[in-house]
MIZA-913804 format. One record per residue (C-alpha): residue number from 1; residue in one letter; x, y, z. Coordinates in steps of 0.25 Angstrom, whole numbers. Layout:
BEGIN
REC    i  aa   east  north     up
REC  NUM   A      X      Y      Z
...
REM end
This chain:
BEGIN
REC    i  aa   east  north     up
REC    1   X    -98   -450   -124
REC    2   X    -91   -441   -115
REC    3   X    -96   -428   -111
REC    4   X    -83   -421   -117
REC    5   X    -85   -428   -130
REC    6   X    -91   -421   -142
REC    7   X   -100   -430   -150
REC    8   X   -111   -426   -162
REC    9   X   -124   -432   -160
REC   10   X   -134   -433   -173
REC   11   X   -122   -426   -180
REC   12   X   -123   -415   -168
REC   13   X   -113   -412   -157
REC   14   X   -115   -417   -144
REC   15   X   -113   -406   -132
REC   16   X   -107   -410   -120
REC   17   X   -115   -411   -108
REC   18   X   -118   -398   -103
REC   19   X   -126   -405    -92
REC   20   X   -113   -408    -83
REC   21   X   -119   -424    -83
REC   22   X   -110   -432    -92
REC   23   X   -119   -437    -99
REC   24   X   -122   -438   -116
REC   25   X   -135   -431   -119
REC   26   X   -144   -439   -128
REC   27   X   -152   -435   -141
REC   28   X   -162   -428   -132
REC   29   X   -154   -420   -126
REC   30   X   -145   -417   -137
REC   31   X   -159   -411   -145
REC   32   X   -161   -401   -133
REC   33   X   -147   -397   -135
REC   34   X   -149   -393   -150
REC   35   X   -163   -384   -144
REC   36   X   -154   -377   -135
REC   37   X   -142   -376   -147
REC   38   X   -154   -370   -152
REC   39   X   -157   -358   -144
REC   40   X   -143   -351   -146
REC   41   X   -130   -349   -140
REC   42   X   -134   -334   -134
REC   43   X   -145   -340   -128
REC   44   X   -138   -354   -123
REC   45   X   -127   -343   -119
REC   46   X   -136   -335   -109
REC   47   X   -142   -349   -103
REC   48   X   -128   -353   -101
REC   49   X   -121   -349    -88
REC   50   X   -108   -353    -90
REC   51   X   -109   -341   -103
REC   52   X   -114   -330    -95
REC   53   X   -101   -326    -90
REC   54   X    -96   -325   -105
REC   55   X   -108   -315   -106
REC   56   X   -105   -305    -94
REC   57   X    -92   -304    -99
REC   58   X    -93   -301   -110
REC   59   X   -104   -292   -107
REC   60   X    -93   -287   -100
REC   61   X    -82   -283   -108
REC   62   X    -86   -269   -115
REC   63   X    -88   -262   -101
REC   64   X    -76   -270    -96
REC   65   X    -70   -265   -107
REC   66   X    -74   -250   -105
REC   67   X    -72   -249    -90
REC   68   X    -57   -255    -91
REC   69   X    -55   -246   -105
REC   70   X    -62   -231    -98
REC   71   X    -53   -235    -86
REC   72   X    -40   -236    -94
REC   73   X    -44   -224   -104
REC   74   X    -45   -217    -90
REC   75   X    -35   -220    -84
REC   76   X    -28   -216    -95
REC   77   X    -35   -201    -95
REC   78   X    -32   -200    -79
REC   79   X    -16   -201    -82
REC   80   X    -19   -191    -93
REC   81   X    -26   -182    -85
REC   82   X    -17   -183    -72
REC   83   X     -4   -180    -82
REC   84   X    -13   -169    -87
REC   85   X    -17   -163    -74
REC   86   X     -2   -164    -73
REC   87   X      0   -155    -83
REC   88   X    -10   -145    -79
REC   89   X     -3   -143    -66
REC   90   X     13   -141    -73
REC   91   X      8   -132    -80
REC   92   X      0   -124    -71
REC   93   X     12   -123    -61
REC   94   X     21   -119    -73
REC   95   X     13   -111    -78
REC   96   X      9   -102    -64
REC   97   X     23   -102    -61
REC   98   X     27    -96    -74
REC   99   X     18    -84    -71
REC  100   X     25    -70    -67
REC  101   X     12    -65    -70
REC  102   X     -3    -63    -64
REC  103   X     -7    -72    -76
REC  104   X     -2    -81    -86
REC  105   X      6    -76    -98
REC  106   X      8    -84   -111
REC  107   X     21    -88   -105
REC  108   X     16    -93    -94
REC  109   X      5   -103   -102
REC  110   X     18   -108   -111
REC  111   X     25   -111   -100
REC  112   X     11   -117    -92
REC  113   X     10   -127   -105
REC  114   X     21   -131   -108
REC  115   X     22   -138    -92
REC  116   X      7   -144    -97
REC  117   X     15   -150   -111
REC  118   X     24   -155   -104
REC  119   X     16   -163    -94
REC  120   X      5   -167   -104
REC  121   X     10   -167   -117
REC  122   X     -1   -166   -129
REC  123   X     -6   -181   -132
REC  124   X     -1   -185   -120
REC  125   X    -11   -199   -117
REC  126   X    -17   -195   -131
REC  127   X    -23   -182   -126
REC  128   X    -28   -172   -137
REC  129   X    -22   -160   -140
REC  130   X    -24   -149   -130
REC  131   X    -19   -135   -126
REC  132   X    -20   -135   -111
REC  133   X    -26   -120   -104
REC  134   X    -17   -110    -96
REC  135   X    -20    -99    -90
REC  136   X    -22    -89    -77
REC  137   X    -33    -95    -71
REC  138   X    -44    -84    -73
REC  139   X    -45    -74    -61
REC  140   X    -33    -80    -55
REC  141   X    -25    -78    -66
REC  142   X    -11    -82    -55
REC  143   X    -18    -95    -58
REC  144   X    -14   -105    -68
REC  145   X    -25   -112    -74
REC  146   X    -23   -126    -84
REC  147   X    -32   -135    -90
REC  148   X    -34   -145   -102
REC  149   X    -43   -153   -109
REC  150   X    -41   -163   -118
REC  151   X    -44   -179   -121
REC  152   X    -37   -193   -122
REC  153   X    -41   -206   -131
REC  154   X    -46   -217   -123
REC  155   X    -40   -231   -126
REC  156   X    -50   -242   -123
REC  157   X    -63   -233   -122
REC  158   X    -64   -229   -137
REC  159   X    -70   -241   -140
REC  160   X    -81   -236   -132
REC  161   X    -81   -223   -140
REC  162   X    -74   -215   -130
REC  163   X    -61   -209   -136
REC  164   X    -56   -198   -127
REC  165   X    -56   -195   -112
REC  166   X    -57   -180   -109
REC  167   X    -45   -175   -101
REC  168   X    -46   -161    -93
REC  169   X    -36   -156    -82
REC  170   X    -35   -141    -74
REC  171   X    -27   -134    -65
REC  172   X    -21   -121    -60
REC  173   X     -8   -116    -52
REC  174   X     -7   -105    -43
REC  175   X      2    -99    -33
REC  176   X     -3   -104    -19
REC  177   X      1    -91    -12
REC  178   X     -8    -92      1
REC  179   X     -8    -79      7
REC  180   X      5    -73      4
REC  181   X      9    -59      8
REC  182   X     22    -55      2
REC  183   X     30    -41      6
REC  184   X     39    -37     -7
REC  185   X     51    -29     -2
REC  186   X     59    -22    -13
REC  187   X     70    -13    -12
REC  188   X     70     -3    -19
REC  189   X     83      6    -16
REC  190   X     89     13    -27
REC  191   X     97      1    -31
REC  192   X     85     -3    -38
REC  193   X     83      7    -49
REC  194   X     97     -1    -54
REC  195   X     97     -6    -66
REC  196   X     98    -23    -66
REC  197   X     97    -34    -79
REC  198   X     84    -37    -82
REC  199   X     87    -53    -87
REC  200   X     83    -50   -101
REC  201   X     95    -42   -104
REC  202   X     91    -31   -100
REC  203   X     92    -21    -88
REC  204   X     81    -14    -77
REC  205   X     79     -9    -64
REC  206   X     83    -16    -51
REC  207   X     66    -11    -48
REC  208   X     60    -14    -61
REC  209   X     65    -28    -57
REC  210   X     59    -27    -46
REC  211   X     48    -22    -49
REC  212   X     44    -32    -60
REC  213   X     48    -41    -51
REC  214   X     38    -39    -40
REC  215   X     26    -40    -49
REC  216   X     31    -54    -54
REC  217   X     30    -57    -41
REC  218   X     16    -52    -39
REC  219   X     12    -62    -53
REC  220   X     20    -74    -49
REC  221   X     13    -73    -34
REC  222   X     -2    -68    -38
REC  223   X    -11    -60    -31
REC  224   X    -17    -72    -21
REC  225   X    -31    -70    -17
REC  226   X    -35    -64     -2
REC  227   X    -43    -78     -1
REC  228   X    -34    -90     -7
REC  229   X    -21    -85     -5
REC  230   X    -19    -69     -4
REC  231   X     -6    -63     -9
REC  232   X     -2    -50     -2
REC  233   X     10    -40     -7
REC  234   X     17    -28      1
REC  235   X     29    -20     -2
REC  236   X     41    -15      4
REC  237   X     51     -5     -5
REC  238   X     63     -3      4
REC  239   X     74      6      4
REC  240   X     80     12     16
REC  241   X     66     12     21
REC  242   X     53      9     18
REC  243   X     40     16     14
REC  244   X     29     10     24
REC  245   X     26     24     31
REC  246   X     12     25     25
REC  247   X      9      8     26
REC  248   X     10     11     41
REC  249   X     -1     18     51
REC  250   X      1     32     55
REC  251   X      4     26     69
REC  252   X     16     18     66
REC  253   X     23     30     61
REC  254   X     29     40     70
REC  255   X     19     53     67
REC  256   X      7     44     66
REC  257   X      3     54     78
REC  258   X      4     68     78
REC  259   X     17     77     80
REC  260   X     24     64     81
REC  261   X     41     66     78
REC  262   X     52     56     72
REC  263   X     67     63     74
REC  264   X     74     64     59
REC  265   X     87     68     54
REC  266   X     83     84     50
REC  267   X     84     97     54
REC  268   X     76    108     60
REC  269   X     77    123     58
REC  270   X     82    132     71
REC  271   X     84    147     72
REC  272   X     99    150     73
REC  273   X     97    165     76
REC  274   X     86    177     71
REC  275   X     86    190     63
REC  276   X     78    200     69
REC  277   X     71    213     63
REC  278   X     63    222     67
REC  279   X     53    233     61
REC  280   X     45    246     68
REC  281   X     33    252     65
REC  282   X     30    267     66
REC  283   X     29    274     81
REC  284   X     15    278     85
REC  285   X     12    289     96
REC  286   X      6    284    109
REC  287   X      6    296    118
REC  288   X     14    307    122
REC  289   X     18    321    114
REC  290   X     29    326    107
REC  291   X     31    343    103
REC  292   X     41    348     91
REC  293   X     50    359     92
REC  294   X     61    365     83
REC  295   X     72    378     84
REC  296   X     88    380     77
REC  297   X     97    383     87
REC  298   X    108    392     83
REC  299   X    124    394     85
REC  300   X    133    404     82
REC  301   X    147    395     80
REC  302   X    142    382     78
REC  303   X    129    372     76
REC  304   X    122    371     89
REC  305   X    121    358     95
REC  306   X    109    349     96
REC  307   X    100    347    108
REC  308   X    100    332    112
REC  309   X     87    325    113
REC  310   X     80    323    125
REC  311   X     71    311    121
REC  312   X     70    300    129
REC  313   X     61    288    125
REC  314   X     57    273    130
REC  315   X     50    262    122
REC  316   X     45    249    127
REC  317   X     40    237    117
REC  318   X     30    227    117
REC  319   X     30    214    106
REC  320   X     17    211    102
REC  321   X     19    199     94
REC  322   X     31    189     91
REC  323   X     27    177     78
REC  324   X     35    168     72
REC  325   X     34    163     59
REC  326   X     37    149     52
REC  327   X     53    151     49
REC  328   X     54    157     64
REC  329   X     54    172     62
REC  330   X     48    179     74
REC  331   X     40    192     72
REC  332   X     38    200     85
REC  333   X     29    212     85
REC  334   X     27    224     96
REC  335   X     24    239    100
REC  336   X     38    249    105
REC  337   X     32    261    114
REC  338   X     42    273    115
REC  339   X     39    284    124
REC  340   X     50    296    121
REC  341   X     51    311    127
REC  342   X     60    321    127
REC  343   X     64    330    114
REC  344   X     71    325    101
REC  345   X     78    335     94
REC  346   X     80    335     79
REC  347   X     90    343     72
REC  348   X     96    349     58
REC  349   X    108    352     53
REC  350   X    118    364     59
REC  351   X    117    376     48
REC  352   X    123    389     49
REC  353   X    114    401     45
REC  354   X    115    417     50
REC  355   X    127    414     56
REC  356   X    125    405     65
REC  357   X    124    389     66
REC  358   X    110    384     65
REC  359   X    103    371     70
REC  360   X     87    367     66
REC  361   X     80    356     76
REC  362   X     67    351     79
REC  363   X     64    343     91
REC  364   X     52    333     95
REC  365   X     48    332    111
REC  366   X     41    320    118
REC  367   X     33    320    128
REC  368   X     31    306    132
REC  369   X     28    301    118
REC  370   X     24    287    117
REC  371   X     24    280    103
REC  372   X     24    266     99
REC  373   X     28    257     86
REC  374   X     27    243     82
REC  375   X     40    233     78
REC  376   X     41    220     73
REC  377   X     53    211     76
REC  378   X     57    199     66
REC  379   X     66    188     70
REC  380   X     69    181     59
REC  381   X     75    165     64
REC  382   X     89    161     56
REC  383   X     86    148     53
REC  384   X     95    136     53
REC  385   X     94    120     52
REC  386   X    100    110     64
REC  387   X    100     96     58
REC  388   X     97     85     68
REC  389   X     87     74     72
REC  390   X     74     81     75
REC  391   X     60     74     78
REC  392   X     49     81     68
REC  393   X     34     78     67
REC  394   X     32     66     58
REC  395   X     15     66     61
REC  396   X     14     75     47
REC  397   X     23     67     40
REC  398   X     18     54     40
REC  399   X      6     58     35
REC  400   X     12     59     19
REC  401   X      7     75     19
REC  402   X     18     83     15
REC  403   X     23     89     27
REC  404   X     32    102     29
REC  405   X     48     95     29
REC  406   X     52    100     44
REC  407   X     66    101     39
REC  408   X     64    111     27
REC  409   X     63    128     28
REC  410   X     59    136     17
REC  411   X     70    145     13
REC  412   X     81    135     24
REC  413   X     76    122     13
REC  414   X     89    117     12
REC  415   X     99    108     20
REC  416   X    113    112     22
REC  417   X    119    106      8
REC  418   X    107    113      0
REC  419   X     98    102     -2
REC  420   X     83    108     -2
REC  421   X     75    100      8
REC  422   X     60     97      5
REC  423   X     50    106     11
REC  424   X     40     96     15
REC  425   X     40     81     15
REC  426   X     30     72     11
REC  427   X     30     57     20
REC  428   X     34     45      9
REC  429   X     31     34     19
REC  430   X     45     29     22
REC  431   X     49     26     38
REC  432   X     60     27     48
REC  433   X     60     14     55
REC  434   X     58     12     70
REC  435   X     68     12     81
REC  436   X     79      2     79
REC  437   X     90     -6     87
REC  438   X    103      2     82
REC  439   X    110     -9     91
REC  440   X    109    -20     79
REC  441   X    122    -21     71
REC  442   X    125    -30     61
REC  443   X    128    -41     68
REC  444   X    116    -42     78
REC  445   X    108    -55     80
REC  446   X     98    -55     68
REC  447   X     89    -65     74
REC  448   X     80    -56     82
REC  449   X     77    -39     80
REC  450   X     78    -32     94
REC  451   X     68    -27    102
REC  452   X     71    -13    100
REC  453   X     73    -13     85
REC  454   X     58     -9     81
REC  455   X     63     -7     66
REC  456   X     67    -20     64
REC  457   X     52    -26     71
REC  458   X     43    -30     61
REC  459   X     30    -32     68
REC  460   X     31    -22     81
REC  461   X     23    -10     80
REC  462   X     26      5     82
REC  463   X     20     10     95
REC  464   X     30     21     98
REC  465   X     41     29     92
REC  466   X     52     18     93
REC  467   X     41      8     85
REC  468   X     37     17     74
REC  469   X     40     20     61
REC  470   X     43     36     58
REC  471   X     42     42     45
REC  472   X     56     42     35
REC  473   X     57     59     32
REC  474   X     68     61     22
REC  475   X     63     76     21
REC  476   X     70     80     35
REC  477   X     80     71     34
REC  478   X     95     77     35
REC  479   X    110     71     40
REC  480   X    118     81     45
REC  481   X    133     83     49
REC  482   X    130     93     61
REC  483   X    117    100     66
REC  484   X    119    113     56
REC  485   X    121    105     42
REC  486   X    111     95     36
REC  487   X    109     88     24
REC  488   X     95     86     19
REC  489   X     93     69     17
REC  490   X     80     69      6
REC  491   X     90     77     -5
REC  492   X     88     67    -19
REC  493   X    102     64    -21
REC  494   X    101     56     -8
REC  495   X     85     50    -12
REC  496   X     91     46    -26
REC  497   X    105     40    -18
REC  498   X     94     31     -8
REC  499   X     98     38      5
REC  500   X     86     44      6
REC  501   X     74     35      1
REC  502   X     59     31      3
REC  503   X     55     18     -5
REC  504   X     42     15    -11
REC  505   X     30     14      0
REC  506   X     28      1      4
REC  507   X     16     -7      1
REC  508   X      9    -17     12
REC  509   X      4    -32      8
REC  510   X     -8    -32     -1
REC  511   X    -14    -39    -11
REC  512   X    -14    -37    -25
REC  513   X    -24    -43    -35
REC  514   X    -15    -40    -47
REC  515   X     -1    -30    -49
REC  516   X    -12    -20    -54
REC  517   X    -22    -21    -43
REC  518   X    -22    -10    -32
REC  519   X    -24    -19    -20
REC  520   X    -33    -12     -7
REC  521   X    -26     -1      1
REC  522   X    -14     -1     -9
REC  523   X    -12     14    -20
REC  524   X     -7      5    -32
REC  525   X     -7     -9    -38
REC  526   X      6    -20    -35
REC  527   X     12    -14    -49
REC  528   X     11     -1    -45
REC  529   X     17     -2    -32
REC  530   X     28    -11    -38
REC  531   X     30      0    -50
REC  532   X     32     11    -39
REC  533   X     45      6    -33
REC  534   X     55     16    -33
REC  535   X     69     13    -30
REC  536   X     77     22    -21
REC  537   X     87     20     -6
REC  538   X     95     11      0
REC  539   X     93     -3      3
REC  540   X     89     -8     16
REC  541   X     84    -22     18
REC  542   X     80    -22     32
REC  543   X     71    -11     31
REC  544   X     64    -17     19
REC  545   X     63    -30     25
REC  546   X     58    -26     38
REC  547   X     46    -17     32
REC  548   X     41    -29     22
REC  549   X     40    -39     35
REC  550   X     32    -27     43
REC  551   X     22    -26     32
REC  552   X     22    -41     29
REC  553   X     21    -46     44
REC  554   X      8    -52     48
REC  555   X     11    -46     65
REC  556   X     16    -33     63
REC  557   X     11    -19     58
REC  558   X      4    -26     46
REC  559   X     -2    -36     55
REC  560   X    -17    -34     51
REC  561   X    -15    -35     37
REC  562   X     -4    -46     36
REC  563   X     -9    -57     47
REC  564   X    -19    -64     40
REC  565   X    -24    -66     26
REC  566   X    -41    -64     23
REC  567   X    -40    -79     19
REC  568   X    -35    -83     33
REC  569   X    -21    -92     27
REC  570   X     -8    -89     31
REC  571   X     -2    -80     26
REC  572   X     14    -81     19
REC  573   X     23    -70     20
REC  574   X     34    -66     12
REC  575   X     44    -55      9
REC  576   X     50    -53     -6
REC  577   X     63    -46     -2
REC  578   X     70    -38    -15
REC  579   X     83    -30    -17
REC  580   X     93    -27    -25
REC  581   X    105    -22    -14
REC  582   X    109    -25     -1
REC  583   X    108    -17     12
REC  584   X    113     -4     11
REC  585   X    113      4     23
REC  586   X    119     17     23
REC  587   X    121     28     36
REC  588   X    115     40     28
REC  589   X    103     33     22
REC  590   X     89     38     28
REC  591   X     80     28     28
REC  592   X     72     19     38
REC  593   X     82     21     49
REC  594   X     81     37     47
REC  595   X     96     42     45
REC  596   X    105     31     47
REC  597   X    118     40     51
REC  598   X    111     49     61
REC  599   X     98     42     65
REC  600   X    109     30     68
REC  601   X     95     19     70
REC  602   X    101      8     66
REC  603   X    115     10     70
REC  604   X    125     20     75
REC  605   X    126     33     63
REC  606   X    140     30     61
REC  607   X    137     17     56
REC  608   X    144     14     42
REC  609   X    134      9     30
REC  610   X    141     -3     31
REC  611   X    137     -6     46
REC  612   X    122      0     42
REC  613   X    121    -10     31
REC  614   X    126    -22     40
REC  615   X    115    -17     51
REC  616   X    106    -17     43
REC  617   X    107    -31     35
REC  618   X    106    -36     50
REC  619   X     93    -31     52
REC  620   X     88    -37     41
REC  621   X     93    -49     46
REC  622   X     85    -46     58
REC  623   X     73    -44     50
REC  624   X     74    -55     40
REC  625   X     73    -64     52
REC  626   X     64    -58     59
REC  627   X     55    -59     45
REC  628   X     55    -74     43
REC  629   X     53    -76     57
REC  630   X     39    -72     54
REC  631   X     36    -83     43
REC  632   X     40    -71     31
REC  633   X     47    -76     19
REC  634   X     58    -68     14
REC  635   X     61    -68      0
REC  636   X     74    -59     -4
REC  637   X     78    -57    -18
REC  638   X     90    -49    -22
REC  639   X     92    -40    -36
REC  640   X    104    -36    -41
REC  641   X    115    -38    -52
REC  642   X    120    -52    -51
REC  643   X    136    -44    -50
REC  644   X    129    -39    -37
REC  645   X    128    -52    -29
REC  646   X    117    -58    -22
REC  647   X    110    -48    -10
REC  648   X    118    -49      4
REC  649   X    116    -61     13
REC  650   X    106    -52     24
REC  651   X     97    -54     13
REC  652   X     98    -66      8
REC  653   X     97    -70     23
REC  654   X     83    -63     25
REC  655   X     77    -71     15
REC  656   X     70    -84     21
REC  657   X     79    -95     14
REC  658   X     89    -95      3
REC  659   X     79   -100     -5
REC  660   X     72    -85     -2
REC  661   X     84    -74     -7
REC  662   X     87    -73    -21
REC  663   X     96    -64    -31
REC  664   X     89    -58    -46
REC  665   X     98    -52    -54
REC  666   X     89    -48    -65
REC  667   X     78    -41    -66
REC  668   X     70    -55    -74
REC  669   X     77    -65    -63
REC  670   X     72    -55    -50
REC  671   X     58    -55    -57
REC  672   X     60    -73    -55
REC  673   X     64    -71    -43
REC  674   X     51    -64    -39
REC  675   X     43    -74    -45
REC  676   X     50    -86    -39
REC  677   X     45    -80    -24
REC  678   X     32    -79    -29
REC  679   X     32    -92    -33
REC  680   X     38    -99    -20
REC  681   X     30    -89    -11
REC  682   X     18    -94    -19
REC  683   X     18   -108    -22
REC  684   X     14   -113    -35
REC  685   X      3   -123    -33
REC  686   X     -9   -131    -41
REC  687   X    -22   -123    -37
REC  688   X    -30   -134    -46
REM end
């Protein structure tokens, strides 16, 4: 038979040869074959080598089958957790930029979730049901804070009892403002107390606006933190001047040393002419004798005559003392000596009695007789006023004690239209600006300020007269039409019209942990500050934007407090520029340039408004320049009625770019537009 061939043997099957020989096995052989059938095919299946591979794998297959199962339920819950982290982030970014306040409304959670749901929708990769957790991030509530838990089925794995993976993702969003110091400079001239649509149909105030607007700022941009990124704010109010008298050391102001002068537009008394009195005591003996006699002389026809005197007499005088009081009146004092001798007669009437003419007289004698008496002489001073351009000590002044006004007389108080001038003056903190070049007309180069144009250098400091800043002194102010005729310049009906105005003081950088908190070396929290602004003047950019670079530079006046930043980074700077006009420059305005039509400091004093205001937009230019030169940004927004038109070009021009000038027309869209700086001047970022 062949070894291929199957044959029974004793009614049995034969088995190939296992043996590899070829051969048939015999009876024998054939019995040992039945005692090894006999032990059992597990036992035959561990002695045989060619099943032992059968045996690994099936060994094999359960954790086979678990590795490859875990490995695709996890890979499934990684793509889940990735498109959940996802999530997390969208609406952490929406929800941090839906804020306008210092911590998250209900709003802003909506809002927060419904970029989460969009991302990651409920049973997404069959994920249980959960309600995702937004909210401030607890102290650091400018913080946006998300997370979620939940839990998917596995696939392969639940035949090894495990049924769900657990899925849990957090993160937050912050402005990463770095070190930022930002210089909000706000007009507020009188235009601003105007009425402007509020975007709910509505109306307010142009500084209401303004003013709600500024503290959404604050809530969109935070308070930073002096060690990861320190957020400082400063003010600069501005009219036709600006109040930073008192932010500035006594020594940069002319009268920070004693008995120091500014000239001004005023008057001062002088003594036209006097009225002199003068009064006697009673004469006193000194020496001398005097003898009395008396008779009637008679006549037959007629009344006798009288005998002439024969006195003679000398005095001599000797003043003693000579005063004058304050209103000028001089008071001399002295002695008169008279020495008299010779006889006075005295007589009576002419009567007729026993027919004759009768005549009574008595008569006095001197014999060298000295006397004296006192006398008193009182020249009173007629006073009068001579307007001009006088220097008066400025030292009291800038104290802020109220000081006697130099340009007011009790019982002489009013100027020559009959306006009663204020009998002292009290220093508000407003300043004249330093000297200027009056050659710059509105077509000079605006690409570098000249050397002598000290007003318009934003980091020189003040060394002398021409370098500092002198003291703003409506009190003594007047304009005049000849040397004899005045008229007063602090009257209300020229405050109330803005020719004649001091703004809100200005405030320098500092930080503020909230809009409640009352930083150090600051009166008043950011809301009050911001609640105080008073709107009153004229509008002039230059000026406002030349004193918010001063206070913002890191190399000028402010330079040991603007440099560097406690946590050593750089520091970004920027200023928010805000108005609701354009320049207006007017010849009879008193302001930062003292008054324009006879100080003539920025141009000649016959220059027309028109000519100012052109002057004027160029040294803007100048400074705008002269700004971003030093790595400031300049944001510009304009407010106004939408029939008004957009702010004039000069403005639009000092902003940095295009993209940084803006026009609001509502009160709700000028709140946006502070927000959207914010936002950009922060840089919404994933801080986890």
């Amino acid at each position: 038979m062949h070894s291929n061939d199957c044959a029974r043997i004793g009614g049995k099957a034969a088995l190939p040869d296992v043996g590899g020989n070829g051969r048939d096995m015999g009876d024998g052989e054939q019995m040992g074959k039945q005692n090894e059938h006999g032990m059992g095919f597990l036992t035959r299946l561990a002695r045989n080598q060619a099943g032992n591979t059968m045996a690994m794998v099936a060994a094999a297959i359960i954790p086979l089958a678990a590795l490859i199962g875990g490995g695709l339920d996890m890979s499934r819950a990684y793509m889940a957790r990735a498109r959940m982290q996802q999530a997390c982030d969208a609406a952490a970014l929406a929800g941090r930029r839906a804020m306008t306040t210092s911590s998250m409304t209900s709003a802003n959670i909506t809002e927060a979730r419904k970029f989460f749901d969009f991302n990651f929708p409920q049973g997404t990769f069959g994920t249980a049901n959960f309600t995702p957790t937004i909210r401030s991030k607890p102290g650091e509530t400018t913080t946006v804070q998300v997370s979620a838990q939940t839990t998917m089925p596995t696939t392969v794995m639940q035949i090894f009892k495990y049924m769900t993976l657990p899925l849990e993702v957090t993160c937050e969003s912050r402005f990463d403002i770095g070190n930022t110091d930002i210089m909000l400079v706000l007009d507020t001239t009188g235009s601003m107390a105007y009425a402007i649509d509020d975007g709910a149909g509505g109306t307010t105030t142009r500084l209401a606006a303004l003013k709600q607007a500024v503290k959404d700022f604050y809530d969109t941009l935070g308070a930073g933190s002096d060690s990861t990124g320190r957020i400082r704010y400063g003010f600069m109010p501005y009219s036709s001047t600006v109040n930073v008298g008192y932010q500035l050391p006594a020594s940069f102001l002319v009268g920070g040393t004693s008995g120091e002068q500014w000239d001004y537009q005023t008057r001062e008394r002088y003594i036209a002419s006097y009225a002199s009195s003068t009064s006697y005591g009673s004469w006193s003996k000194i020496s001398g004798s005097t003898s009395s006699d008396s008779g009637q002389d008679t006549n037959r026809y007629s009344c006798p005559s009288v005998q002439s005197d024969t006195t003679s007499s000398s005095s001599t005088t000797s003043n003693t003392s000579s005063t004058t009081d304050s209103d000028g009146v001089i008071t001399t004092t002295g002695t008169e000596t008279r020495t008299t001798t010779g006889t006075d007669y005295s007589y009576g009437s002419c009567y007729y009695s026993s027919s004759r003419y009768r005549r009574d007289w008595t008569s006095t004698t001197y014999s060298n007789y000295v006397e004296r008496r006192t006398y008193t002489v009182t020249q009173t001073p007629q006073w009068a006023w001579r307007y001009g351009k006088y220097p008066l000590d400025v030292s009291g002044y800038i104290t802020g004690n109220a000081v006697p006004n130099p340009a007011y007389v009790a019982g002489a108080a009013t100027d020559s239209y009959g306006n009663t001038v204020s009998s002292t003056s009290t220093w508000a903190g407003c300043i004249e600006e330093r000297d200027t070049d009056s050659s710059i007309t509105a077509s000079s180069s605006t690409s570098a300020i000249p050397t002598n144009a000290f007003d318009l250098q934003i980091d020189t400091l003040p060394t002398n007269t021409q370098t500092k800043w002198r003291p703003h002194w409506p009190d003594v102010e007047f304009s005049r039409s000849n040397t004899s005729t005045g008229a007063w310049l602090n009257t209300s009906s020229r405050i109330s019209g803005g020719w004649m105005a001091c703004p809100s003081q200005a405030r320098t950088l500092s930080s503020y942990s909230s809009r409640s908190a009352i930083p150090t070396g600051q009166s008043s929290s950011f809301d009050s500050y911001v609640n105080g602004l008073a709107a009153v003047g004229g509008t002039y950019h230059d000026i406002g934007m030349l004193w918010g670079a001063r206070f913002l530079s890191p190399t000028g006046i402010f330079a040991s407090d603007n440099s560097t930043a406690p946590n050593g980074f750089n520091i970004s700077r920027h200023i928010v520029f805000m108005t609701d006009g354009d320049m207006s420059a007017y010849d009879q305005v008193y302001g930062a340039y003292g008054y324009q039509q006879l100080d003539a400091r920025v141009a000649s004093g016959s220059t027309d408004n028109a000519g100012l205001t052109a002057i004027h937009n160029t040294r803007l230019q100048m400074l705008c320049n002269s700004i971003k030169s030093k790595g400031i940004t300049i944001w510009v927004i304009g407010f106004r009625n939408q029939a008004e038109g957009d702010i004039q070009t000069p403005l639009q021009n000092c902003a940095t770019s295009s993209n940084h000038w803006t026009m609001a027309y509502t009160s709700a869209s000028l709140s946006q537009k502070f927000k959207d700086i914010a936002k950009n001047i922060g840089g919404l970022r994933l801080s986890q």
